[in-house]
N, C-alpha and C positions, 0 to 999 in steps of 0.2 A: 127494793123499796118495801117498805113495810105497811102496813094497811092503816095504822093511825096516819103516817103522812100521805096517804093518798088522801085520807079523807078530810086531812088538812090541805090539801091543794085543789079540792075537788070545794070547798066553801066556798072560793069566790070562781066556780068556773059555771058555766051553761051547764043545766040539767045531765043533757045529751055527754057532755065531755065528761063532766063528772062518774056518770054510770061507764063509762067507757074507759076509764082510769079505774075504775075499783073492778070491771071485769078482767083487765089485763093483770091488774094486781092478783086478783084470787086464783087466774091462772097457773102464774110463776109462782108464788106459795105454795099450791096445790101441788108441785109436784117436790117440795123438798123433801132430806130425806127424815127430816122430822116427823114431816107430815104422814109420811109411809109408817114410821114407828111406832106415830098416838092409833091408827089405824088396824097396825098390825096387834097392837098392846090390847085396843078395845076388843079386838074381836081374841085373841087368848086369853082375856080379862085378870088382867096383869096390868101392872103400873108402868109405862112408860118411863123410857129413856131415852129422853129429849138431849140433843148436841146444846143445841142452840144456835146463835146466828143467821137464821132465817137466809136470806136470799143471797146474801153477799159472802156467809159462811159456801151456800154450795157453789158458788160462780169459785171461790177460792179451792175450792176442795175437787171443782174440775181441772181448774188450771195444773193441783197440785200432782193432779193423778197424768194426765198425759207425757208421754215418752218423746 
């Protein structure tokens, strides 16, 4: 899930639920391996090399990798 459609499902929800959809969201983002590259790019101050795909690229890219 991507964070525009959390915060597209989080408009018509309770405050409480809302905030609790976009922390689960920033969760699972947070650890892709995009997220690791703009991070590693920033701090060698270099221009990243983004995949792409966000959350469901790395759900694929685990399944792809297990034996």
């Amino acid at each position: 899930m991507q964070i525009k459609e959390v915060v597209l499902a989080g408009v018509d929800a309770s405050l409480e639920t809302a905030l609790m959809l976009e922390r689960k969201a920033n969760q699972l983002l947070f650890a892709t391996r995009d997220q690791k590259e703009g991070m590693q790019a920033f701090i060698e101050k270099r221009k990243p090399k983004f995949e792409g795909g966000g959350l469901k690229s790395e759900v694929q890219h685990l399944y792809s990798t297990k034996v």
